[in-house]
N, C-alpha and C positions, 0 to 999 in steps of 0.2 A: 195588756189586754190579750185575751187568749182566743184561739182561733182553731174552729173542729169543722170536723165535715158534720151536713144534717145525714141524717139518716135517710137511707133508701134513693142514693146517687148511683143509677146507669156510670158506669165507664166503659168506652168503646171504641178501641182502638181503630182508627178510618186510616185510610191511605193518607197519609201526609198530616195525618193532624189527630186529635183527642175527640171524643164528646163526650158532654157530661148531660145528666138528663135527670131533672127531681121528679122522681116518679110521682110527688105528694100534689106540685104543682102544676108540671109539665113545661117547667121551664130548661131550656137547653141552651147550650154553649161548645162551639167548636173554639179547641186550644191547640195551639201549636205545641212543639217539644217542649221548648222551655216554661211555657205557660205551665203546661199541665205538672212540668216539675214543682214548680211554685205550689201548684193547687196538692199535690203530694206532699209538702211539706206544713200546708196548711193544719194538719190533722193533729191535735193538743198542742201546739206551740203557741210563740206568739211573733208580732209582726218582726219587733227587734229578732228572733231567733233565724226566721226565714231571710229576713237581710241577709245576717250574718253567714248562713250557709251558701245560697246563692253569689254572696261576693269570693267566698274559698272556692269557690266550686268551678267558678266561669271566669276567676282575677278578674272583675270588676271594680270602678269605683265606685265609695261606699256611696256617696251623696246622689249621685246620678243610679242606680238597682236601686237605692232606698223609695226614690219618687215611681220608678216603673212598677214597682214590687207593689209599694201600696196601692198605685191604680188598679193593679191586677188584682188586689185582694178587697177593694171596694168594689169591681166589678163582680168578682163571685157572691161577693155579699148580697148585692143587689138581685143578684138571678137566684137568689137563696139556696146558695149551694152549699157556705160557711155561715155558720153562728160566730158569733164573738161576744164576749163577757168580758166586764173587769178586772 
């Protein structure tokens, strides 16, 4: 499944943390560092990919980033900030 940013997302850098802002809907989202790396890698990938980087990246285990990773990319989905296609 592949995974892109929608178009016309605010990013904005806040003291200690991320927001993100669907200019279409008006739906927001404050993200921590690591969150917003997730939502940065979100952009033409797909979920397995994001894992995969995230686990090199922070030496993670794979089973336990895999479960956080996808809450965090059903959470974006939900605030319609990612699309996702088969």
């Amino acid at each position: 499944m592949r995974i892109r940013h929608v178009p016309k997302i605010i990013e904005r850098e806040e003291e200690n943390c991320y927001l993100l802002i669907n200019r279409r809907n008006g739906q927001k989202l404050v993200l921590n560092e690591s969150s917003f790396y997730v939502w940065k890698l979100c952009e033409d990938s797909t979920v397995e990919d994001v894992v995969r980087k995230v686990v090199e990246e922070f030496n993670l285990d794979e089973k336990e980033a895999e479960e956080q990773i996808t809450n965090a990319i059903e959470t974006l989905y939900q605030k319609g900030l990612i699309e996702m296609e088969e």
